[in-house]
Structure formats: structure tokens, C-alpha cells
C-alpha positions as CSV (number, residue, x, y, z in Angstrom):
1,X,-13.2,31.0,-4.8
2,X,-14.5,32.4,-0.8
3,X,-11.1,33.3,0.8
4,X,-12.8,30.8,4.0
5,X,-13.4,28.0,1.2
6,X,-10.1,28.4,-0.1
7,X,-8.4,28.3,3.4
8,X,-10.4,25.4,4.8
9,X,-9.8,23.2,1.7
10,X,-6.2,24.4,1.9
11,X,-5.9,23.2,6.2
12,X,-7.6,19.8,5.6
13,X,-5.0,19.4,2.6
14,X,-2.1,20.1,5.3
15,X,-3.9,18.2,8.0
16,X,-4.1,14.9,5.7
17,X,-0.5,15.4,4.6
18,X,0.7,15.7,7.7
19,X,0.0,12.8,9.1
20,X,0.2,9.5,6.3
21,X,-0.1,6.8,8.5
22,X,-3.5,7.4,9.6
23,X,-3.8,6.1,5.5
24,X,-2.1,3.0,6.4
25,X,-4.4,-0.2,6.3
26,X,-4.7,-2.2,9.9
27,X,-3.7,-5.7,10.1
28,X,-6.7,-7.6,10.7
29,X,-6.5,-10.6,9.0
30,X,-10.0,-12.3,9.0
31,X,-12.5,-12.9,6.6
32,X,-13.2,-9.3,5.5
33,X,-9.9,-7.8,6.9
34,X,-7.0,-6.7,5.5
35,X,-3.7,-8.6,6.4
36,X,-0.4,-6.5,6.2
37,X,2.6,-8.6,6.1
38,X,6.3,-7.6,6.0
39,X,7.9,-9.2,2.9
40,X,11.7,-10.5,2.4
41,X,13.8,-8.1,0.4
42,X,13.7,-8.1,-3.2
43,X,10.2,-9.5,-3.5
44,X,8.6,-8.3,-6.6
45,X,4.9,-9.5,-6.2
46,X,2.9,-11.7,-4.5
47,X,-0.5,-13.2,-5.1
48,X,-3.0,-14.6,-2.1
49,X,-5.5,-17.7,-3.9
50,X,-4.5,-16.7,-7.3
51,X,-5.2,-12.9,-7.0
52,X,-2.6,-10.1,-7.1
53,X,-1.3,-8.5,-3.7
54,X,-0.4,-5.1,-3.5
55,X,2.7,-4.3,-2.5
56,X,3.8,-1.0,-0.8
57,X,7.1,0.0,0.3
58,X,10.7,0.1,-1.5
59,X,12.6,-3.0,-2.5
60,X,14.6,-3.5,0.9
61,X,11.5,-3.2,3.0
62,X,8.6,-4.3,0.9
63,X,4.5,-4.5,2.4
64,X,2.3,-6.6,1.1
65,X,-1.7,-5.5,1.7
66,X,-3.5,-8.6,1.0
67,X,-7.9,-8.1,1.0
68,X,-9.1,-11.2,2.7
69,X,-12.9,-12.1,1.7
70,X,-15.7,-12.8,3.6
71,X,-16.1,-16.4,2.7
72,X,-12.6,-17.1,3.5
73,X,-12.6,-20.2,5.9
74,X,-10.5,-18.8,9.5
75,X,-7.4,-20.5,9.9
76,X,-4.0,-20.9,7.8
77,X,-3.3,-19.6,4.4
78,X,-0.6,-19.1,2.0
79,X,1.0,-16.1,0.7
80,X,3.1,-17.2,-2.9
81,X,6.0,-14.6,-3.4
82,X,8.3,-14.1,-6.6
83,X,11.9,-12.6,-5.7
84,X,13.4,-12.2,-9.3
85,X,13.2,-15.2,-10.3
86,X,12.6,-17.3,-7.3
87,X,9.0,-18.7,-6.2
88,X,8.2,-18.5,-2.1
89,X,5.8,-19.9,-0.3
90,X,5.2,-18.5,3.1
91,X,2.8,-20.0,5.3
């Protein structure tokens, strides 16, 4: 491998390391958007109209990142949580 190859591949691996919330999704929750949500403690998944949410973070301070689709009528929706063994609903 070029020495110049090497080294720029080597600075845009530091340059995307260094900074990992540019990585971070941006709440925009409409149809199409992304909504990020802080989560109670505990909460061990999550699902948004039947479909798996991701959930980032550690246990005390979990994120959910929840894909909201195009067709998605505007307005209220619901979140359903499981904490252990616990069912949530959050509005």
C-alpha cells in the first residue's frame, strides 16, 4: 500500500472516531424520520406497530431509535416497552 493511501485512510479512520455523535440518528419523528426516545431504566425491548425497536445505550440509560414510515398517518402513536417482565405503554 502508497504511504499517502495508507495515511489518508489512516486520518479519516481517526477523524470518524473522534467524533461518534455525528453517527447518532436526529429525532425527527414524521413519516419517514427517525424518532429517538429516552427509555425508563431496565427496559429490555420495545416494539413500534408490531415491529422491533432498536435500542442503544446501557441498561440505566437506555435509547430507543424507532424508523417511522412514510405512510405513517401524523399525529400520536404508541411505543410498547417490556422491563423484565413488565409490559408499558407509553404514549
Amino acid at each position: 500500500m502508497k504511504p499517502v493511501l495508507f495515511l489518508s485512510a489512516l486520518l479519516t479512520a481517526l477523524l470518524l472516531l473522534q467524533n461518534p455523535v455525528a453517527a447518532q440518528p436526529v429525532h425527527t419523528p414524521v413519516p419517514g424520520g427517525v424518532a429517538v426516545m429516552a427509555l425508563p431504566a431496565n427496559t429490555k425491548s420495545a416494539q413500534f406497530l408490531g415491529n422491533p425497536v432498536l435500542i442503544t445505550g446501557d441498561s440505566a440509560n437506555p435509547v430507543a431509535v424507532v424508523g417511522i414510515a412514510m405512510d405513517q398517518a401524523p399525529g400520536p402513536a404508541r411505543l410498547d416497552l417490556a422491563e423484565g417482565r413488565n409490559r408499558l405503554r407509553c404514549p
